[in-house]
VMD Tcl script that draws the C-alpha trace (Angstrom):
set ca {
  {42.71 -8.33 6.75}
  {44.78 -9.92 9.21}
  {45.67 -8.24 12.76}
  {48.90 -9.15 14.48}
  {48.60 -8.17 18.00}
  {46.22 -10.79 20.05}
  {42.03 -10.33 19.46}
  {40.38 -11.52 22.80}
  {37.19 -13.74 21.56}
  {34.29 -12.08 23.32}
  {31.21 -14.39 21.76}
  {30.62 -17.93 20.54}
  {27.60 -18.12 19.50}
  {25.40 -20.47 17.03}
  {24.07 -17.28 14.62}
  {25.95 -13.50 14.35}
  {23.69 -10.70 12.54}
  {25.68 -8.03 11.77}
  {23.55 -4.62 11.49}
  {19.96 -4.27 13.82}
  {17.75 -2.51 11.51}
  {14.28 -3.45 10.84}
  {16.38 -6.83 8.86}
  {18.90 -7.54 11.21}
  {16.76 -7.14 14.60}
  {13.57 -9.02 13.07}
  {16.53 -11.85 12.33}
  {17.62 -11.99 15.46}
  {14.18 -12.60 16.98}
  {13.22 -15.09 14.76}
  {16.65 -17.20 15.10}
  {16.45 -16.84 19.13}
  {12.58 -17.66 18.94}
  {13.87 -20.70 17.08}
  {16.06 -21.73 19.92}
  {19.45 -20.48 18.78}
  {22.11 -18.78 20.62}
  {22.31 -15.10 18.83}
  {24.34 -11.88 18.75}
  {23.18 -8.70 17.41}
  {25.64 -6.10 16.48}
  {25.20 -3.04 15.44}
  {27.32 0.22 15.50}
  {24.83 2.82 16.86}
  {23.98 3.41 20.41}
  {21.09 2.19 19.68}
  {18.52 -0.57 17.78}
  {16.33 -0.19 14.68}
  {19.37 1.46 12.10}
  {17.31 3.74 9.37}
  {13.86 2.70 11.44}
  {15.39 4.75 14.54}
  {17.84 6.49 12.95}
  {16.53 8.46 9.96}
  {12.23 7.59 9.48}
  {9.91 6.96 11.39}
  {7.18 5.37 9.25}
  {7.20 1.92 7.99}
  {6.07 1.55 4.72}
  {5.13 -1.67 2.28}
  {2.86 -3.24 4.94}
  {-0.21 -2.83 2.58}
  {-0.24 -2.80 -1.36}
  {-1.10 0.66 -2.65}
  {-4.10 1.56 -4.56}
  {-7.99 1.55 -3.47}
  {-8.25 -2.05 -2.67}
  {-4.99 -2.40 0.03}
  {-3.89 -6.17 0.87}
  {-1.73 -6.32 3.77}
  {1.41 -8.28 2.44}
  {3.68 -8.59 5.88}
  {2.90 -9.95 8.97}
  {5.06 -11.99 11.82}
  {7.55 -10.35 13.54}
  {6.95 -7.15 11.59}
  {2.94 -7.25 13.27}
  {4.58 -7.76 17.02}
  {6.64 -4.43 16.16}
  {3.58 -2.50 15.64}
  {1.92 -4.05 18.27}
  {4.70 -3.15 20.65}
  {4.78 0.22 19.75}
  {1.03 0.77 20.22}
  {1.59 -0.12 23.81}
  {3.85 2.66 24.16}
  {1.92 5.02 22.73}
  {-0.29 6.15 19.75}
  {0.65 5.05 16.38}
  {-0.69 6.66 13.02}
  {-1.87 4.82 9.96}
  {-1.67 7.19 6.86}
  {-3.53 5.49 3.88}
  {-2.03 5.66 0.39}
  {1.17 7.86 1.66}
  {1.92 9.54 -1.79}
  {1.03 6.31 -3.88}
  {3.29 3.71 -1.81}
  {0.93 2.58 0.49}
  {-0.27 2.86 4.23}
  {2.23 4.11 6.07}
  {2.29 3.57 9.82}
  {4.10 6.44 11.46}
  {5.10 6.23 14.90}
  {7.63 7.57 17.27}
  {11.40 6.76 17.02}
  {12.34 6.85 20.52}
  {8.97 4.18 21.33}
  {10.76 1.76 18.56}
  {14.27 2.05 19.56}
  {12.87 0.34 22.99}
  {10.60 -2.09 21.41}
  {13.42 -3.63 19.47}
  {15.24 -3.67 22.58}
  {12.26 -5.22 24.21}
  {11.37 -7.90 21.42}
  {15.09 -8.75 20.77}
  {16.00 -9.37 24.78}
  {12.58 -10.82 25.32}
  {13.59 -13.48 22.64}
  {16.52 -14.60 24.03}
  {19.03 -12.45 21.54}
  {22.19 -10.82 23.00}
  {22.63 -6.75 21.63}
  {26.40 -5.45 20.98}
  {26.15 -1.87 20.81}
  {29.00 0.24 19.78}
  {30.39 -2.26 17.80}
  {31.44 -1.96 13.92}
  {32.99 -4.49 11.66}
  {36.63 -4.25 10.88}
  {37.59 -8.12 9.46}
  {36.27 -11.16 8.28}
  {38.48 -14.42 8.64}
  {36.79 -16.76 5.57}
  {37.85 -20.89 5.00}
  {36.28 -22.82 2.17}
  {33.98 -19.58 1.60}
  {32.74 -20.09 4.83}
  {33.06 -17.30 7.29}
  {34.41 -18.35 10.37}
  {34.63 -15.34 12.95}
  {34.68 -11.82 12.49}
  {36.89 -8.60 14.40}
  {34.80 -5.71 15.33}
  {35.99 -2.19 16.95}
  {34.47 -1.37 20.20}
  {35.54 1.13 23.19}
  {37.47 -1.60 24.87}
  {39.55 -2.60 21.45}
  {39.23 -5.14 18.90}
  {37.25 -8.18 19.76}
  {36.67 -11.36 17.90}
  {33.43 -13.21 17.20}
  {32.80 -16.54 16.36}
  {29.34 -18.14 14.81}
  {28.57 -20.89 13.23}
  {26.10 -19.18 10.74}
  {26.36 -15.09 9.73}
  {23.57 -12.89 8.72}
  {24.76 -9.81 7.17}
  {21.59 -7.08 7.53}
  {24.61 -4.30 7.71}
  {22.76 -2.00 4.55}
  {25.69 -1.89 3.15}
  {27.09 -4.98 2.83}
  {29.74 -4.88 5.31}
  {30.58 -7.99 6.21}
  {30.38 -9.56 2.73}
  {32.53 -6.56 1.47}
  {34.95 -7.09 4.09}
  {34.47 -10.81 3.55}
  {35.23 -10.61 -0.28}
  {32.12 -11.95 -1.34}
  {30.59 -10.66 -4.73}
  {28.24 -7.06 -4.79}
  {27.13 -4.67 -7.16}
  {28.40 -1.16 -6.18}
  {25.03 1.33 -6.73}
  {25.82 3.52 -9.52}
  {28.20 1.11 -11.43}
  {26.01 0.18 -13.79}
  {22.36 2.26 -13.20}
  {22.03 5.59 -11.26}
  {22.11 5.12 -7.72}
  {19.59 6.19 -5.55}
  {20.22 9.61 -3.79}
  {20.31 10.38 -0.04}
  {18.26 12.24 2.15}
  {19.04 13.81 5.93}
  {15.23 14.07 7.65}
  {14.03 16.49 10.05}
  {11.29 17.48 11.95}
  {9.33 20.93 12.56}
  {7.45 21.82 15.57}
  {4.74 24.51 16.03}
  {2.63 23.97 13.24}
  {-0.96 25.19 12.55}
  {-2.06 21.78 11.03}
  {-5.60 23.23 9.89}
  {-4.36 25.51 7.83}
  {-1.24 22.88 6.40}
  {-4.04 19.99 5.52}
  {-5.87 22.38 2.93}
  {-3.31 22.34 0.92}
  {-3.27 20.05 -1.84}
  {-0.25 17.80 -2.17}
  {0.43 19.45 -6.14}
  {0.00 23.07 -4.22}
  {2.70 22.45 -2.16}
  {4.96 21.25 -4.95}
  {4.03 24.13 -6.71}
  {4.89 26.65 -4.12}
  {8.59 24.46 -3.57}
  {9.54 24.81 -7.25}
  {8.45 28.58 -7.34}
  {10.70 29.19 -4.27}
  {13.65 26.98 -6.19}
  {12.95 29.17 -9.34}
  {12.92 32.31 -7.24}
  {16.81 31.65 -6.51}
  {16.35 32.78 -2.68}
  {16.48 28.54 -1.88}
  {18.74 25.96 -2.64}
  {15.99 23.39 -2.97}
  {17.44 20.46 -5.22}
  {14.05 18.66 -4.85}
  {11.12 20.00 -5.65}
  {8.29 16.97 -4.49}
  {9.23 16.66 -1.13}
  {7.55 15.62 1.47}
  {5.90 16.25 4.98}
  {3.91 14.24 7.27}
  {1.51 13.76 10.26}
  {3.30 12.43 13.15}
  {1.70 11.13 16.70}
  {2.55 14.41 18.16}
  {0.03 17.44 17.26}
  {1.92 19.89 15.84}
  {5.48 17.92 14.84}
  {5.56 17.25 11.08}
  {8.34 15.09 9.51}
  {9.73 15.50 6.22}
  {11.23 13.92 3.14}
  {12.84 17.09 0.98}
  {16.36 16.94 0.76}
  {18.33 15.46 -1.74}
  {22.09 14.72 -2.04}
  {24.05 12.77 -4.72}
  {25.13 9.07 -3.29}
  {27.69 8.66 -6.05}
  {31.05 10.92 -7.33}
  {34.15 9.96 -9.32}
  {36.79 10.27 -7.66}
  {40.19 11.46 -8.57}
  {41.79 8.40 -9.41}
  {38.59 7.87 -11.82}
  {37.03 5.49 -8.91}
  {33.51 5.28 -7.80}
  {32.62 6.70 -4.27}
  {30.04 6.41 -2.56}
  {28.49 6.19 1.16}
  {30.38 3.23 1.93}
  {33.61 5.72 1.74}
  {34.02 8.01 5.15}
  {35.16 11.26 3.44}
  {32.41 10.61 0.83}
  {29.85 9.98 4.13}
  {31.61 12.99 5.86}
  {30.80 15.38 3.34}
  {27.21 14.13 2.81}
  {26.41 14.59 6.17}
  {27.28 18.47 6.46}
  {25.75 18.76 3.52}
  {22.53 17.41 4.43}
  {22.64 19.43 7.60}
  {23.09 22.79 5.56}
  {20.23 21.40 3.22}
  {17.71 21.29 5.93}
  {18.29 24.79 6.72}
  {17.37 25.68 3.32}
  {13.97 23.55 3.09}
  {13.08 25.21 7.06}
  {13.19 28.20 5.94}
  {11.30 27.99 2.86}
  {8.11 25.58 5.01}
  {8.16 28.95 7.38}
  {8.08 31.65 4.53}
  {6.24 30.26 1.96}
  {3.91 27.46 3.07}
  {0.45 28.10 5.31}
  {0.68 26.84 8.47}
  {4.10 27.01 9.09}
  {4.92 30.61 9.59}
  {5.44 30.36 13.14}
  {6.77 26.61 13.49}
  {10.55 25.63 14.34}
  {12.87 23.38 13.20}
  {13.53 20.82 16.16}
  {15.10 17.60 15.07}
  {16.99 16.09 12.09}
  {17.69 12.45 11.79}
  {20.29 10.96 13.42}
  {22.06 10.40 10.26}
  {21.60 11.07 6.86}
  {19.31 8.26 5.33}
  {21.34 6.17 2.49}
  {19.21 3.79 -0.09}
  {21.92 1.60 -1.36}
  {25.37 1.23 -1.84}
  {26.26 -2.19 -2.17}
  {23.80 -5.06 -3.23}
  {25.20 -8.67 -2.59}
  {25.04 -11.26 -5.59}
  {22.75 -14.16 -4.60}
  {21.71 -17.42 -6.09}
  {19.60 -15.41 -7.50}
  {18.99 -11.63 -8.64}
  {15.45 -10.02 -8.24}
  {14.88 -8.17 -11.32}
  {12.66 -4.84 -12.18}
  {10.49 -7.58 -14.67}
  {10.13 -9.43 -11.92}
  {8.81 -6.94 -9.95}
  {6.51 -5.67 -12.46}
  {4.88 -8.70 -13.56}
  {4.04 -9.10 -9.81}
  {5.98 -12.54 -10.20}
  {5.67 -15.38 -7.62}
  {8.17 -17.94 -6.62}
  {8.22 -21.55 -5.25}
  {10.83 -20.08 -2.62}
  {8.99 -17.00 -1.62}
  {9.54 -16.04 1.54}
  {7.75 -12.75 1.72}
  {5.80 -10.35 -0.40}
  {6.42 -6.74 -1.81}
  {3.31 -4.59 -3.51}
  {5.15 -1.62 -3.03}
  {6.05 0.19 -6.39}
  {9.69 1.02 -7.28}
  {10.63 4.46 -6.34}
  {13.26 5.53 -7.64}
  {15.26 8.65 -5.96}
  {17.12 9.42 -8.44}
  {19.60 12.28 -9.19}
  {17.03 15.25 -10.76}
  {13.77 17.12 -9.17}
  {11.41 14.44 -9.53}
  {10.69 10.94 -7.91}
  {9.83 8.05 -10.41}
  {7.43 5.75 -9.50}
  {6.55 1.96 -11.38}
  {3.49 0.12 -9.61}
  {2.36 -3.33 -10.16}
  {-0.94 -4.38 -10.71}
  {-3.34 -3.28 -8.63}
  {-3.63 -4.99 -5.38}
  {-1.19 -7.45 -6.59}
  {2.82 -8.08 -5.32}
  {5.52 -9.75 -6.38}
  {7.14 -12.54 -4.40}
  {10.49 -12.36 -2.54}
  {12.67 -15.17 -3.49}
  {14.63 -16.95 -0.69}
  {17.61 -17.65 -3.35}
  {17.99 -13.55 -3.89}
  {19.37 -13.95 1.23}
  {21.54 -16.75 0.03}
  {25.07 -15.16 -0.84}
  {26.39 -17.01 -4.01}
  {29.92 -16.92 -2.78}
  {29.24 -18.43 0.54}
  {28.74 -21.33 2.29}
  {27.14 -19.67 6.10}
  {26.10 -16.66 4.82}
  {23.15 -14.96 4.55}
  {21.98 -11.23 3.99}
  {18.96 -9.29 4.55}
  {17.61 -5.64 4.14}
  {18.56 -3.38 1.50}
  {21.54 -5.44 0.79}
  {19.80 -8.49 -0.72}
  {20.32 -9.70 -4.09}
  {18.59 -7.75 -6.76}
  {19.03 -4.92 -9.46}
  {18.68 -1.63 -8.89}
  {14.81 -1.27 -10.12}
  {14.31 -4.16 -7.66}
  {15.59 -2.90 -4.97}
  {13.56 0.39 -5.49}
  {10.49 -1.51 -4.57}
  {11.32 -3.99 -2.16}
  {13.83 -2.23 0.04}
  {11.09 -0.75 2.53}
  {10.90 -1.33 5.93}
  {8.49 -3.90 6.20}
  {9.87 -6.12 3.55}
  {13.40 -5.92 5.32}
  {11.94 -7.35 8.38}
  {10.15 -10.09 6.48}
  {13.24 -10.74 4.72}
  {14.95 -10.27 8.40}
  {12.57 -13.48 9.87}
  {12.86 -15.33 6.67}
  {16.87 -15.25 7.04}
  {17.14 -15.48 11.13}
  {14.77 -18.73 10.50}
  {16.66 -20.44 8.26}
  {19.29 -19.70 9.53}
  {18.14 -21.27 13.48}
  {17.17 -24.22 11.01}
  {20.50 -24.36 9.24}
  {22.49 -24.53 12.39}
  {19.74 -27.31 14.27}
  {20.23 -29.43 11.08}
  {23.72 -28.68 10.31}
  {23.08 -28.44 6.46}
  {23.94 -24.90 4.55}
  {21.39 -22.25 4.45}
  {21.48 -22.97 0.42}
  {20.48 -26.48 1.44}
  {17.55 -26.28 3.43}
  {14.60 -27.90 3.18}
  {12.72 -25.04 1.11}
  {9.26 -26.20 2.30}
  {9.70 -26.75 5.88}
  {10.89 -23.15 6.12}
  {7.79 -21.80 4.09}
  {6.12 -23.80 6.65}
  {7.44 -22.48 10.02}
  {7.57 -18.77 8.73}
  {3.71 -19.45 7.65}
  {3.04 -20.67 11.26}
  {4.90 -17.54 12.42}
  {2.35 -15.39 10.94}
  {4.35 -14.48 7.48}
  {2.31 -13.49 4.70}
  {4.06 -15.76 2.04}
  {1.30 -15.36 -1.04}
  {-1.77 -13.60 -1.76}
  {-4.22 -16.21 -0.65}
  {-2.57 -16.33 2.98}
  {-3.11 -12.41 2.88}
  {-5.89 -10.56 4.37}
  {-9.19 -9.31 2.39}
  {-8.52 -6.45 0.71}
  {-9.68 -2.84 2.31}
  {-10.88 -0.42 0.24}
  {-9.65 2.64 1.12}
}
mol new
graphics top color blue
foreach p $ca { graphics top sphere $p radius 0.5 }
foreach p [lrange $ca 0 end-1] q [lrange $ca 1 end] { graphics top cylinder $p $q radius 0.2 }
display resetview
C-alpha cells in the first residue's frame, strides 16, 4: 500500500512489536531487558490485548491432570508476581481439565504490563493500528500506523508481529492460513461478569448439573443459548463470577463466495452486537434457573468480543496436532505447552485432546520464524501451526513464553546483525534458560499432585 501525501517518521528504533498482548508485551520486555531500543504498539487504550481485554485468567502455566508440572516461567512468573502485589490473585486447580488457572483482576494487569514494559526500558504506542508495510528483499523495512494525530511511520531494524491476527504479515504479504479455509475455525466468545452472587449455594452444584440445567433452558425455547457447557468462575472479588458461555460463528461466506472472518470490520461489527445481545440471553437464564444467582446482576462484559484465530502465519516450520499429541520435543524448543487442544468449535459442545499425563509437547523456535521473511518474527496466537495445534498452545501463558523467546532473539539478532532464522540456536536456549524459561521437562518443577 503506498500513501502519497508525506508520513512524518515518529520512531527509529532497533526492534517494533506490533500488538501488546500477553506475546507482544512479554517481547518487548525481554528485547529491552536485552539492551535493545523497543516500541510497543498496540491499538487499545490500553496493554495486555485478550489478557485485559476479554479474560482474566491465564491458563497453560501447569499441565493438567493429578500430577501438575509447571511448564512456563520467566517473564510470564514476574507477571504473576506483579499482580500479587496489587492485590489477591486466585489459583483454580484443574479449571475444567486445562489446567490451573490463575485468575486475577484485569484492571491490576493492564498496570503491571505497563509497569514491567516501562520498567524495562520499552516505549508503549497506544492508539495506534497498522495501516502499511513497506517490504525490500522480504525484509520489512518500516511500517505506517493510524493514530489521532494522522499517519505516522516507523522504522526498525527487526519486527515482531504478536498482532493475533497477523496484521502486519497480512499487510506485509507474507504467507498465512486463513482459520476456516481448510478445518473449522474456532468460534468467538464476548465475556461478562455477574455481581451479587450467593457463592454457597453456586459451589454445590456440580459442574454436569449446571450443564444440565443450561441445555434444559436451551430445550425449553425461552433462551437462545447456542452453548450449552459454558462456563463460570471464582474471581478475587467475593461475589463477581466470570463466565465463558457465549458462542458466535468466526467464519461466513460471503456474497462473492469469499471467506470472512474477524479480520473483516463488518464481519467484526456484527459479531460484536451479537455477542452483546448473547450475554443478555445467558444473564438471564444464571438468574432464573441456576442457585445462587437469583438475585445477582450483570455488571461487566469484556471489552471486546474474544477471537481464537483468524490468521496463522506459515513458518519454517508448522506445529502439527501429532505433534502435539505425542507430547513431541524439539532441539529448538523454546517453550513448553501441556495444555490439551480445545477446540471451540461451531456446535454445543467443546472438544478436548490431552497429552500424556503430566507430559507437554515442545514449542519449536522454527514455527516465530516467518518463512517469507528475512526480520520477521511472530508470536501469540498467530504462530505457525495447524489448527489442532493451535488449539492447545494458543493460551496465555504459552504466548508470553513464545513472546520472550521472540523479543530475545530478536535483541540477539539485532546485537549480532545475523537474521532471526540465523541465530545461534543454542545460545538463545541458553539466555532464555538463564531468564527463568522452562525449556524441557527436566528444567521444570516437581510435579504437585493436586
Amino acid at each position: 500500500m503506498t500513501f502519497t501525501t508525506e508520513t512524518p517518521t515518529i520512531a527509529d528504533v532497533d526492534i517494533c512489536v506490533v500488538g501488546s498482548g500477553s506475546a507482544g508485551s512479554t517481547a518487548a520486555i525481554a528485547a529491552a531487558r536485552s539492551g535493545a531500543s523497543v516500541l510497543l504498539i498496540d491499538r487499545l487504550p490500553f496493554l495486555g490485548g485478550t489478557s485485559t481485554a476479554v479474560l482474566d485468567t491465564f491458563y497453560g502455566f501447569y499441565t493438567p491432570g493429578s500430577s501438575a508440572r509447571k511448564v512456563v516461567g520467566g517473564i510470564g512468573d514476574d507477571v504473576v508476581a506483579g499482580l500479587r502485589e496489587l492485590g489477591p490473585v486466585v489459583e483454580r486447580p484443574n479449571t475444567y481439565g486445562a489446567g490451573t488457572g490463575i485468575t486475577y483482576l484485569a484492571e491490576h494487569l493492564k498496570v503491571t504490563w505497563e509497569r514491567l514494559v516501562t520498567d524495562a526500558g520499552a516505549q508503549p504506542l497506544l492508539h495506534a493500528l497498522v495501516q502499511a508495510a513497506d517490504v525490500r528483499d522480504r525484509r520489512i523495512t518500516s511500517i505506517v500506523v493510524a493514530t489521532r494525530a494522522g499517519l505516522a511511520r516507523v522504522r526498525a531494524t527487526t519486527f515482531i508481529d504478536a498482532s493475533g491476527d497477523a496484521d502486519l504479515c497480512a499487510f506485509a504479504g507474507f504467507g498465512y492460513e486463513t482459520a476456516g479455509e481448510v478445518d473449522p475455525a474456532q468460534t468467538l466468545t464476548t465475556t461478562f461478569r455477574v455481581a451479587n452472587v450467593d457463592m454457597e449455594r453456586r459451589r454445590a452444584i456440580p459442574r454436569a448439573e449446571f450443564h444440565r440445567l443450561m441445555a434444559e433452558a436451551a430445550e425449553s425455547g425461552d433462551y437462545d443459548l447456542p452453548r450449552r457447557e459454558g462456563s463460570d468462575h471464582i474471581t478475587p472479588v467475593d461475589g463477581v463470577v466470570a463466565t465463558i458461555m457465549t458462542r458466535l460463528d468466526s467464519v461466513r461466506c460471503g456474497a462473492d463466495g469469499r471467506l470472512v472472518n474477524a479480520t473483516d470490520p463488518w464481519f467484526l461489527t456484527d459479531a460484536e452486537i451479537l455477542g452483546r445481545r448473547q450475554v443478555l440471553e445467558y444473564a438471564r437464564f444464571l438468574v432464573d434457573r441456576v442457585p445462587g444467582y437469583e438475585r445477582a446482576s450483570l455488571v461487566a462484559l469484556g471489552t471486546q468480543i474474544g477471537v481464537r484465530e483468524t490468521r496463522r502465519v506459515y513458518g519454517d516450520y508448522r506445529l502439527t496436532r501429532d505433534d502435539v499429541l505425542a507430547a513431541r520435543d524439539f532441539d529448538d524448543a523454546i517453550g513448553l505447552c501441556g495444555a490439551p487442544i480445545e477446540d471451540h468449535h461451531g456446535g454445543a459442545d467443546t472438544v478436548w485432546q490431552y497429552l500424556p499425563d503430566g507430559q507437554a509437547v515442545g514449542i519449536p523456535y522454527r514455527s516465530l520464524v516467518v518463512r517469507d521473511a528475512a526480520n520477521v518474527l511472530v508470536a501469540g496466537r498467530c504462530f505457525s501451526a495447524t489448527h489442532d495445534a493451535h488449539a492447545s498452545v494458543r493460551s496465555m501463558a504459552q504466548c508470553m513464553a513464545m513472546g520472550q523467546a521472540a523479543g530475545t532473539a530478536a535483541a540477539m539478532s539485532v546485537a549480532s546483525g545475523r537474521d532471526p532464522r540465523d541465530l545461534d540456536i543454542a545460545a538463545l536456549r541458553h539466555r532464555l534458560r538463564a531468564d527463568g524459561a522452562i525449556l524441557s521437562l527436566a528444567d521444570a518443577p516437581a510435579a504437585v499432585t493436586r
